[in-house]
PDB file with one MODEL, atoms N, CA, C and O in Angstrom:
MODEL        1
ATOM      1  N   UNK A   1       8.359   3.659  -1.789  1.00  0.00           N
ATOM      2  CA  UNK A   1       6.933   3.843  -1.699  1.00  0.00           C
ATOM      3  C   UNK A   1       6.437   4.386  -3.031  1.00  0.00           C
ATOM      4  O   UNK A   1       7.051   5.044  -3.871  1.00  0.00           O
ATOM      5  N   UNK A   2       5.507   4.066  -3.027  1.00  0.00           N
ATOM      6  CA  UNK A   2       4.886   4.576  -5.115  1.00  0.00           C
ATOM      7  C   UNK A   2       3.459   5.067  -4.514  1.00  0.00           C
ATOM      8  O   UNK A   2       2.854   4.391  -3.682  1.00  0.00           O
ATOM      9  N   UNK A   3       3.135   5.901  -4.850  1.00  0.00           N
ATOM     10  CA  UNK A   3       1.566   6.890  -5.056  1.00  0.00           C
ATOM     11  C   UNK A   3       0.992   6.542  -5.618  1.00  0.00           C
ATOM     12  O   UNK A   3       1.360   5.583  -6.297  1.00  0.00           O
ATOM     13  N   UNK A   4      -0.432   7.099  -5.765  1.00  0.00           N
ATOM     14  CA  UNK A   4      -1.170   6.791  -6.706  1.00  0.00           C
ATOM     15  C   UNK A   4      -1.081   6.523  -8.056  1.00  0.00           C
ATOM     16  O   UNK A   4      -1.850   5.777  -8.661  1.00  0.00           O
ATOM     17  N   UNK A   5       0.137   7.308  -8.684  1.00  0.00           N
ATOM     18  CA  UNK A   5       0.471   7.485 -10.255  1.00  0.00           C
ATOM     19  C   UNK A   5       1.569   6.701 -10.066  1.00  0.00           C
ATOM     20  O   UNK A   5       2.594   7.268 -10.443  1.00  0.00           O
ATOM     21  N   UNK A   6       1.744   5.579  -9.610  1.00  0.00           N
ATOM     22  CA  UNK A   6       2.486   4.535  -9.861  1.00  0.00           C
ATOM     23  C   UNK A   6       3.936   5.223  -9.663  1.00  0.00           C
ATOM     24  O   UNK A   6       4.818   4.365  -9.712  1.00  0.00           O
ATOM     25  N   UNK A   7       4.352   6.323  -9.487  1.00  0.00           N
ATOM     26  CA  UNK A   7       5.483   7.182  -9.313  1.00  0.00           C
ATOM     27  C   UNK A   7       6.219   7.036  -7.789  1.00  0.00           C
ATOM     28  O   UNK A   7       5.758   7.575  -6.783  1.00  0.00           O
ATOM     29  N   UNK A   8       7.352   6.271  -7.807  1.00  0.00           N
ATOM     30  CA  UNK A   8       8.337   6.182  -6.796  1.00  0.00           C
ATOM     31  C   UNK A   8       8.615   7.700  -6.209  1.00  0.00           C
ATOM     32  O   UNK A   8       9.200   8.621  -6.779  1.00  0.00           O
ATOM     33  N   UNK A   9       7.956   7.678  -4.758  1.00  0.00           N
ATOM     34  CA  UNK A   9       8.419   9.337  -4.449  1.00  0.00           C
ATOM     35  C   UNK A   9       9.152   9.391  -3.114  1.00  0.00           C
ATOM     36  O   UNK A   9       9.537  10.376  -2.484  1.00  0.00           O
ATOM     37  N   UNK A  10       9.261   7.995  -2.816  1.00  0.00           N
ATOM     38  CA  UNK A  10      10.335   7.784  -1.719  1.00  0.00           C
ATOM     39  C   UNK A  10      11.003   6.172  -1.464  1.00  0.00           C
ATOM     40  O   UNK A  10      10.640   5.042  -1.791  1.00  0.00           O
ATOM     41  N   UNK A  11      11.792   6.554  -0.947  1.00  0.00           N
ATOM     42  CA  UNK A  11      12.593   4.508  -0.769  1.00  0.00           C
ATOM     43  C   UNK A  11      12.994   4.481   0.863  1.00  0.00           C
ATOM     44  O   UNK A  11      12.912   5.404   1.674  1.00  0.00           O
ATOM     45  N   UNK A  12      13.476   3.033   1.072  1.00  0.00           N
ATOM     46  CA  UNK A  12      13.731   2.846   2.275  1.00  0.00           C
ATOM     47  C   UNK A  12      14.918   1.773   1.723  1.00  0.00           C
ATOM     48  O   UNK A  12      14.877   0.898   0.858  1.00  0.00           O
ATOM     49  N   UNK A  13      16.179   2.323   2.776  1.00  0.00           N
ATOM     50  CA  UNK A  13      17.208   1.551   2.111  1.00  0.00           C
ATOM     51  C   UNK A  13      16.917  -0.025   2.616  1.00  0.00           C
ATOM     52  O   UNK A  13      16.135  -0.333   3.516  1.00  0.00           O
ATOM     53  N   UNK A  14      17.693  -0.900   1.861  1.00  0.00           N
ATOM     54  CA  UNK A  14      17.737  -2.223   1.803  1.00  0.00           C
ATOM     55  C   UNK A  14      18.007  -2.855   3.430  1.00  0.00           C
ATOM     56  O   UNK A  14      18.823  -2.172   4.048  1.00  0.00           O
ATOM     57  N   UNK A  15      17.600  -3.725   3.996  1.00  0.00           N
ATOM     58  CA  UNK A  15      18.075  -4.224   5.204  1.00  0.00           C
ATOM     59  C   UNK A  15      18.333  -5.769   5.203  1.00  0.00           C
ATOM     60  O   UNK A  15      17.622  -6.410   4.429  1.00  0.00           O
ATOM     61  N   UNK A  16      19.176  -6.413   5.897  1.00  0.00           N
ATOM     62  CA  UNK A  16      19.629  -7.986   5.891  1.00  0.00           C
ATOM     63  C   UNK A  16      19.267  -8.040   7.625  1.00  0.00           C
ATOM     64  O   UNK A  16      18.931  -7.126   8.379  1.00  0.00           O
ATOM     65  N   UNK A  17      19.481  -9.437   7.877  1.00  0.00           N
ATOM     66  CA  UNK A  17      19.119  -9.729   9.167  1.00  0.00           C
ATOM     67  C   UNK A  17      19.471  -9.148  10.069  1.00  0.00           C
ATOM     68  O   UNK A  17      18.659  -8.716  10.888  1.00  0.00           O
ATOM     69  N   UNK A  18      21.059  -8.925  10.214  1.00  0.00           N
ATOM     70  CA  UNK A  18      21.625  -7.833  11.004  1.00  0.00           C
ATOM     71  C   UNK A  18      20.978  -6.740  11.439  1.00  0.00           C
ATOM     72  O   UNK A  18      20.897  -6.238  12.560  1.00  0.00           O
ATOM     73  N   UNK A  19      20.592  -6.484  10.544  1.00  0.00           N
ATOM     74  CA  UNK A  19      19.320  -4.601  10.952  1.00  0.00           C
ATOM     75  C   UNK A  19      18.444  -5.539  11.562  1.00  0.00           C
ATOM     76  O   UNK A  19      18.478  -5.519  12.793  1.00  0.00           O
ATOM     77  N   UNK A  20      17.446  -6.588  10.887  1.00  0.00           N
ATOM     78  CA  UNK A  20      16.105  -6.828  11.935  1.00  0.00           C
ATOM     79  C   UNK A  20      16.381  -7.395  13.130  1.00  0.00           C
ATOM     80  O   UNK A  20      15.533  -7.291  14.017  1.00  0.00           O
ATOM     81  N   UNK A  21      17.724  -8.165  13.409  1.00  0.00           N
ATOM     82  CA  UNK A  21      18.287  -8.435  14.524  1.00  0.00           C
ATOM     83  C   UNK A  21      18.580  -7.044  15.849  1.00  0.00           C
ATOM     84  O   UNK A  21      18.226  -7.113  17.026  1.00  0.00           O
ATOM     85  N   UNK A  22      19.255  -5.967  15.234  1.00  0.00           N
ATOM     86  CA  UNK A  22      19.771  -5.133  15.528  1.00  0.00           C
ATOM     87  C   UNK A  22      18.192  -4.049  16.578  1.00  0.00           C
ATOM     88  O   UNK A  22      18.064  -3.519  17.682  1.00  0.00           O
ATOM     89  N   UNK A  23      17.242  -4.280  15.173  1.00  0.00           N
ATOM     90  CA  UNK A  23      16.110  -3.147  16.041  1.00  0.00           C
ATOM     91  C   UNK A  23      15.023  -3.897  16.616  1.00  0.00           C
ATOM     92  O   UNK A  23      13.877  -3.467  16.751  1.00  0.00           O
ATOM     93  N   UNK A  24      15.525  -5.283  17.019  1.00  0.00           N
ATOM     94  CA  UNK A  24      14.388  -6.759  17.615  1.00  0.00           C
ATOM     95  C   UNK A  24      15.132  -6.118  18.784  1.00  0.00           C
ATOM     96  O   UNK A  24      14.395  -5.383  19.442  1.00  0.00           O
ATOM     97  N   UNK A  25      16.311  -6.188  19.196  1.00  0.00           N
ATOM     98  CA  UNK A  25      17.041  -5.807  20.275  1.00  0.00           C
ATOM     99  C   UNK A  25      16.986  -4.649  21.256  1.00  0.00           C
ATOM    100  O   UNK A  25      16.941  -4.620  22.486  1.00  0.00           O
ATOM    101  N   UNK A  26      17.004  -3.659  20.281  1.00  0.00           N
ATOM    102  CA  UNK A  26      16.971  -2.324  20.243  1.00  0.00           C
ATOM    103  C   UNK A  26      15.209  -1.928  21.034  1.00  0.00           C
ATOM    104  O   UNK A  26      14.878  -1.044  21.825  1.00  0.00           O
ATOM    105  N   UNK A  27      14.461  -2.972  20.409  1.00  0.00           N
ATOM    106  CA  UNK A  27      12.859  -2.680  20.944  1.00  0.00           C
ATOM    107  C   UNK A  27      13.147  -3.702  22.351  1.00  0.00           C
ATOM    108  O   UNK A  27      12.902  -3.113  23.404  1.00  0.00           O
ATOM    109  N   UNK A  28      13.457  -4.627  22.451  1.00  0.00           N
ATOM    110  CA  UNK A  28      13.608  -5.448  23.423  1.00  0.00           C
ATOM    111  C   UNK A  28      14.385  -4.908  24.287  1.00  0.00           C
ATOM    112  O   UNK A  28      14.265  -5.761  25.166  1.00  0.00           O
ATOM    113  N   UNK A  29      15.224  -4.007  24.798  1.00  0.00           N
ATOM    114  CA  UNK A  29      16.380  -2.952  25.546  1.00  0.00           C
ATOM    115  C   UNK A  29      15.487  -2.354  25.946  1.00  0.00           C
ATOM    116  O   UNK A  29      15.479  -2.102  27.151  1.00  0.00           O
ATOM    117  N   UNK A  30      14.144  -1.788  24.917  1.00  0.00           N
ATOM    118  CA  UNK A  30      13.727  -0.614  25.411  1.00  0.00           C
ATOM    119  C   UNK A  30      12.159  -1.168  26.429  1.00  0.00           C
ATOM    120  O   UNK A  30      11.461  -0.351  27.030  1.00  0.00           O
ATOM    121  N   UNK A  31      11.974  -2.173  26.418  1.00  0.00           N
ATOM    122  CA  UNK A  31      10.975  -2.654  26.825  1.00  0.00           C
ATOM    123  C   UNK A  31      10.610  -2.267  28.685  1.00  0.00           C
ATOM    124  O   UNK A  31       9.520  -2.017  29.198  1.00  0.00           O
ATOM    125  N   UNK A  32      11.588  -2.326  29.147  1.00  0.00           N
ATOM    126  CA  UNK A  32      11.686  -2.653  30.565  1.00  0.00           C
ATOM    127  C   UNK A  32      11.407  -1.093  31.044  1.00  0.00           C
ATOM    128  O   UNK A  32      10.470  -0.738  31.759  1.00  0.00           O
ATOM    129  N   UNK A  33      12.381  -0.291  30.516  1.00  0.00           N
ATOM    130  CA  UNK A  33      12.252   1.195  31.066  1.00  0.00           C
ATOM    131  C   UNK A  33      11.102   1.650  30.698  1.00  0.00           C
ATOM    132  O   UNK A  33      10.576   2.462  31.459  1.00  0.00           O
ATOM    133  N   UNK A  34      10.586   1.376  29.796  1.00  0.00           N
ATOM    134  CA  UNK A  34       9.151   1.630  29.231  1.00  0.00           C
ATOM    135  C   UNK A  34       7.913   1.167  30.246  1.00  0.00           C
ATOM    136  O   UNK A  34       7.165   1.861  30.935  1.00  0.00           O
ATOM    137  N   UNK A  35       7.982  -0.130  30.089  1.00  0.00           N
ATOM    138  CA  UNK A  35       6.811  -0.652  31.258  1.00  0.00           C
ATOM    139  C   UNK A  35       7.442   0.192  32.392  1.00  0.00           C
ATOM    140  O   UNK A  35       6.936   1.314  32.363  1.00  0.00           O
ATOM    141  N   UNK A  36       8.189   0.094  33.199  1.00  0.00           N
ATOM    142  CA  UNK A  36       8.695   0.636  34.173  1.00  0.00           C
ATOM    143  C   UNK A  36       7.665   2.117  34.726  1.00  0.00           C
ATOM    144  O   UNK A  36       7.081   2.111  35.810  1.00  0.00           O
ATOM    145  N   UNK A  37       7.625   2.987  34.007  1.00  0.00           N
ATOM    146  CA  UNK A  37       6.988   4.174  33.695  1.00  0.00           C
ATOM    147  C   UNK A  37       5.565   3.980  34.204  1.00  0.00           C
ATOM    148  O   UNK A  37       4.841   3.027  33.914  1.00  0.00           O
ATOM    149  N   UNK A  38       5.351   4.686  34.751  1.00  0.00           N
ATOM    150  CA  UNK A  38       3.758   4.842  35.069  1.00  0.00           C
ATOM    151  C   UNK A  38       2.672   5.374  33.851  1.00  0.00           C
ATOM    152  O   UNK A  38       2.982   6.082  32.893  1.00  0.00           O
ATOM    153  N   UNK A  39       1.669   4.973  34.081  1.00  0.00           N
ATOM    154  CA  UNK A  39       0.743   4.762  33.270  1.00  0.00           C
ATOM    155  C   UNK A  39       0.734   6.067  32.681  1.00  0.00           C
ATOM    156  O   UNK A  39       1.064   6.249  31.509  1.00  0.00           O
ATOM    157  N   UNK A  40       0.336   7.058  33.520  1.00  0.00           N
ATOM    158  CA  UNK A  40       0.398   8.798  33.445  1.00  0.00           C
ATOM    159  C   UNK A  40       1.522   9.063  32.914  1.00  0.00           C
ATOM    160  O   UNK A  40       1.405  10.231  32.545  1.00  0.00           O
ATOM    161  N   UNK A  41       2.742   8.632  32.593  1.00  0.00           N
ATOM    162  CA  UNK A  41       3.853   8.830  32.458  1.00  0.00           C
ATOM    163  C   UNK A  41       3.868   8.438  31.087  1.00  0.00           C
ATOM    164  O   UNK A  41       4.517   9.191  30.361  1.00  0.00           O
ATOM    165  N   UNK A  42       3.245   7.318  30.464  1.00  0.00           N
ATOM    166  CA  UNK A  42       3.683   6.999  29.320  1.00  0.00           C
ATOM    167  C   UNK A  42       2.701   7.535  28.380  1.00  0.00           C
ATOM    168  O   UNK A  42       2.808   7.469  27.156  1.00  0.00           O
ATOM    169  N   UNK A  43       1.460   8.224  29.216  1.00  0.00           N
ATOM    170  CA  UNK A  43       0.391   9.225  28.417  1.00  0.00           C
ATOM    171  C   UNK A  43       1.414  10.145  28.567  1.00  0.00           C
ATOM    172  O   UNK A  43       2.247   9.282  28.292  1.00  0.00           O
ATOM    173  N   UNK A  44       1.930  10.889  28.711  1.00  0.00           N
ATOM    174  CA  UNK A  44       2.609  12.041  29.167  1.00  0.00           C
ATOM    175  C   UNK A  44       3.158  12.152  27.970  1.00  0.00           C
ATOM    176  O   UNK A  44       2.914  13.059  27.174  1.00  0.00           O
ATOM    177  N   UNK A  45       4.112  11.004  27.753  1.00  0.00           N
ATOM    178  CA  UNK A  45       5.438  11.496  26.941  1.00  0.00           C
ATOM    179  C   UNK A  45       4.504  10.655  25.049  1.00  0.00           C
ATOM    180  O   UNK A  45       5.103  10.881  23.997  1.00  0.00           O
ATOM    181  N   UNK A  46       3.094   9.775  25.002  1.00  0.00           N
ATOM    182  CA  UNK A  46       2.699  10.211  24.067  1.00  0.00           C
ATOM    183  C   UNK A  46       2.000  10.905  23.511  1.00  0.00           C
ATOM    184  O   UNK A  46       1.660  10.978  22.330  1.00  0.00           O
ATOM    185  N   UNK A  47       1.703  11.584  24.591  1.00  0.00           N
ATOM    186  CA  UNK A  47       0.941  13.061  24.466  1.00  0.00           C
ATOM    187  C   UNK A  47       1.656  13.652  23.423  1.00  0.00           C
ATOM    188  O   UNK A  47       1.406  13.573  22.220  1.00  0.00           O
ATOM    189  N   UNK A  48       2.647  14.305  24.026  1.00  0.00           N
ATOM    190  CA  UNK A  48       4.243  14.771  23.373  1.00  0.00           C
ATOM    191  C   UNK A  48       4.589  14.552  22.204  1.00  0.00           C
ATOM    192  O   UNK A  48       5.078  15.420  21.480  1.00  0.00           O
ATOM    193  N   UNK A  49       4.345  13.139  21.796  1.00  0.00           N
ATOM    194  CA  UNK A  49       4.555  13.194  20.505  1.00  0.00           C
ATOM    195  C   UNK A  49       3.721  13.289  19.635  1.00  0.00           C
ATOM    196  O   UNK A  49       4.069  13.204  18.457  1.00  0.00           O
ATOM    197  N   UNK A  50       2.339  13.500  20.005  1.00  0.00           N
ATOM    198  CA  UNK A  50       1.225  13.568  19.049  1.00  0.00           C
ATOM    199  C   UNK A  50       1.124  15.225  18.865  1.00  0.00           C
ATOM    200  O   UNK A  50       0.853  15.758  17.788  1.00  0.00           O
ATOM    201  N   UNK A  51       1.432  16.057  20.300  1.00  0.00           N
ATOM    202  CA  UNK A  51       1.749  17.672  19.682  1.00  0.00           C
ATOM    203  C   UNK A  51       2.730  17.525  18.908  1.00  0.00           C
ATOM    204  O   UNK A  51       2.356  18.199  17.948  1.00  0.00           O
ATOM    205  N   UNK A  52       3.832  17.079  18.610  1.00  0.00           N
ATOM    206  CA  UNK A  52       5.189  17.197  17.742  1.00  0.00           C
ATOM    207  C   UNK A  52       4.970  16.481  16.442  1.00  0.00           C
ATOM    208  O   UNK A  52       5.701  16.513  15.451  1.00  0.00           O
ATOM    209  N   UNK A  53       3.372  15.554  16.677  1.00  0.00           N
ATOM    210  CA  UNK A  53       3.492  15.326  15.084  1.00  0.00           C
ATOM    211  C   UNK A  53       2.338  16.409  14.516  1.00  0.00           C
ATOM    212  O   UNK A  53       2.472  16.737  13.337  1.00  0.00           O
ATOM    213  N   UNK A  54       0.955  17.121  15.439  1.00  0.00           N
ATOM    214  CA  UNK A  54       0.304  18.150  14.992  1.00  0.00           C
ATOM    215  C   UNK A  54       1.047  19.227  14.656  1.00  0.00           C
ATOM    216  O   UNK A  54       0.646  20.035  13.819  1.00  0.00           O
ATOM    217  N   UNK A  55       2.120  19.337  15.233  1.00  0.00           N
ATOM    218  CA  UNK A  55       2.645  20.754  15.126  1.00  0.00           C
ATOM    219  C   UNK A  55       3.850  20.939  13.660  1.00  0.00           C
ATOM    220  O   UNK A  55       4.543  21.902  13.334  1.00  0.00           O
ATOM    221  N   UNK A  56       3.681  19.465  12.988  1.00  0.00           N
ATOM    222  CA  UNK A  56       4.370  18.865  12.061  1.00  0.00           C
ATOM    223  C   UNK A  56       3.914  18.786  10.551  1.00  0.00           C
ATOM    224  O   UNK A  56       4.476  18.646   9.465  1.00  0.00           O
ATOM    225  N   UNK A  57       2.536  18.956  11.040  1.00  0.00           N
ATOM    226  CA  UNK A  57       1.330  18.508  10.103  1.00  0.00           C
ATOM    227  C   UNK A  57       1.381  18.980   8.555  1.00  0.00           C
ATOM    228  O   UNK A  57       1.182  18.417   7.479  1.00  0.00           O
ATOM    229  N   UNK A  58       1.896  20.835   9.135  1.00  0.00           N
ATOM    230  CA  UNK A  58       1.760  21.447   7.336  1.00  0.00           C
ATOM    231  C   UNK A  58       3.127  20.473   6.762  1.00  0.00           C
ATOM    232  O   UNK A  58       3.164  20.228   5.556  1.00  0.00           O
ATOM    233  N   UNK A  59       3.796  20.150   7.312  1.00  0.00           N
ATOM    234  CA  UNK A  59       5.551  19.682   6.546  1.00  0.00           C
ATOM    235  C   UNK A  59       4.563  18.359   5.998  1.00  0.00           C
ATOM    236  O   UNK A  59       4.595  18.186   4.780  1.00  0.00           O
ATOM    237  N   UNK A  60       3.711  17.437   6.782  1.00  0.00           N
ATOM    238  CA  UNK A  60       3.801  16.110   5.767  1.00  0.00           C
ATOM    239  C   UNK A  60       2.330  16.556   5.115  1.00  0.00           C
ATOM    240  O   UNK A  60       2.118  16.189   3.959  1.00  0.00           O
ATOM    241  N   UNK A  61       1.527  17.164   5.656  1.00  0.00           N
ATOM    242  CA  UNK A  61       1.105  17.487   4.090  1.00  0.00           C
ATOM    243  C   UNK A  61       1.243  17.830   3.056  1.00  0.00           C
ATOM    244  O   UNK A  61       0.595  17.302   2.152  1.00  0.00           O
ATOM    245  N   UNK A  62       2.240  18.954   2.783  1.00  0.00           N
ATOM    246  CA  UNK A  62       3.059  19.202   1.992  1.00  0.00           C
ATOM    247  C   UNK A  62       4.397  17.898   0.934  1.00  0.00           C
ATOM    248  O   UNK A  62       4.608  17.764  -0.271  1.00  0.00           O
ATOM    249  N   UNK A  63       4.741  17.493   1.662  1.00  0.00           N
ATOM    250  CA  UNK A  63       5.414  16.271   1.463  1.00  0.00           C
ATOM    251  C   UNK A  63       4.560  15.209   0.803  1.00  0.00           C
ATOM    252  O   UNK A  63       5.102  14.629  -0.138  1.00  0.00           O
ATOM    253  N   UNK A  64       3.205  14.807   1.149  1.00  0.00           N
ATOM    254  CA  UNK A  64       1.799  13.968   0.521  1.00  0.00           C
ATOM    255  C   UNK A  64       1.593  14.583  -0.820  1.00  0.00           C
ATOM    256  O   UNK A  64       1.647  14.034  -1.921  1.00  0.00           O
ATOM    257  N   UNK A  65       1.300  16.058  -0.465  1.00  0.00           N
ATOM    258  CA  UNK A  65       1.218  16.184  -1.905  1.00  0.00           C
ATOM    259  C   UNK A  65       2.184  16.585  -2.831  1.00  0.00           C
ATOM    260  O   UNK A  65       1.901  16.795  -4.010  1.00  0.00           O
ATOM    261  N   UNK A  66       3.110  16.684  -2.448  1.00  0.00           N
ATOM    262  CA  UNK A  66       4.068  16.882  -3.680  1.00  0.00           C
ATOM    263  C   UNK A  66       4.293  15.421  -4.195  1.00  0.00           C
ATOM    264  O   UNK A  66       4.459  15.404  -5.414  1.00  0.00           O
ATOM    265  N   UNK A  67       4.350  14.065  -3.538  1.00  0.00           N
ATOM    266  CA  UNK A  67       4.067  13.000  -3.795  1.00  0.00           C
ATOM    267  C   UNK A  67       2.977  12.411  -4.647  1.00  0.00           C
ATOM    268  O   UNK A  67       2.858  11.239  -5.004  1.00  0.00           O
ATOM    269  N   UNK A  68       1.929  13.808  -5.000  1.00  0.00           N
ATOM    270  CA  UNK A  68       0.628  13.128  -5.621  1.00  0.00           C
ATOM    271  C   UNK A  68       0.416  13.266  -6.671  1.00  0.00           C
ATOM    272  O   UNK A  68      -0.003  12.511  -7.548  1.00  0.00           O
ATOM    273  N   UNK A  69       0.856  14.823  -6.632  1.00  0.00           N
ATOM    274  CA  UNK A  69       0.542  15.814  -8.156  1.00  0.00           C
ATOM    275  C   UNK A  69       2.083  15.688  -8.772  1.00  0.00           C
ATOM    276  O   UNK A  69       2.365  16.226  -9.843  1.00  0.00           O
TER     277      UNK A  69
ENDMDL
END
């Protein structure tokens, strides 16, 4: 990933088909137990992760800007 100042401040390693095969699968496995879940249920648990990413917030702001300046 590159910032504004054209400065590489993070990477994502390389992947071949195998990986996009691997997490096509991996999302497709997870499909069924998912629908499965009641409606309330799947607010529930992304409720959950939206406190765990607020409660996360100072770390990637911090992380943004050390990426900027």
């Amino acid at each position: 990933m590159i910032n504004f100042f054209f400065e590489v401040f993070h990477s994502v390693p390389d992947s071949n088909a195998e990986d996009v095969d691997a997490a096509v699968k991996a999302a497709h496995n997870a499909f069924k137990p998912w629908a499965a879940l009641s409606a309330a249920d799947r607010a529930a648990f992304l409720a959950k992760i939206a406190d765990e990413l607020i409660a996360s917030r100072y770390f990637f702001v911090s992380y943004l800007k050390k990426s900027i300046y």
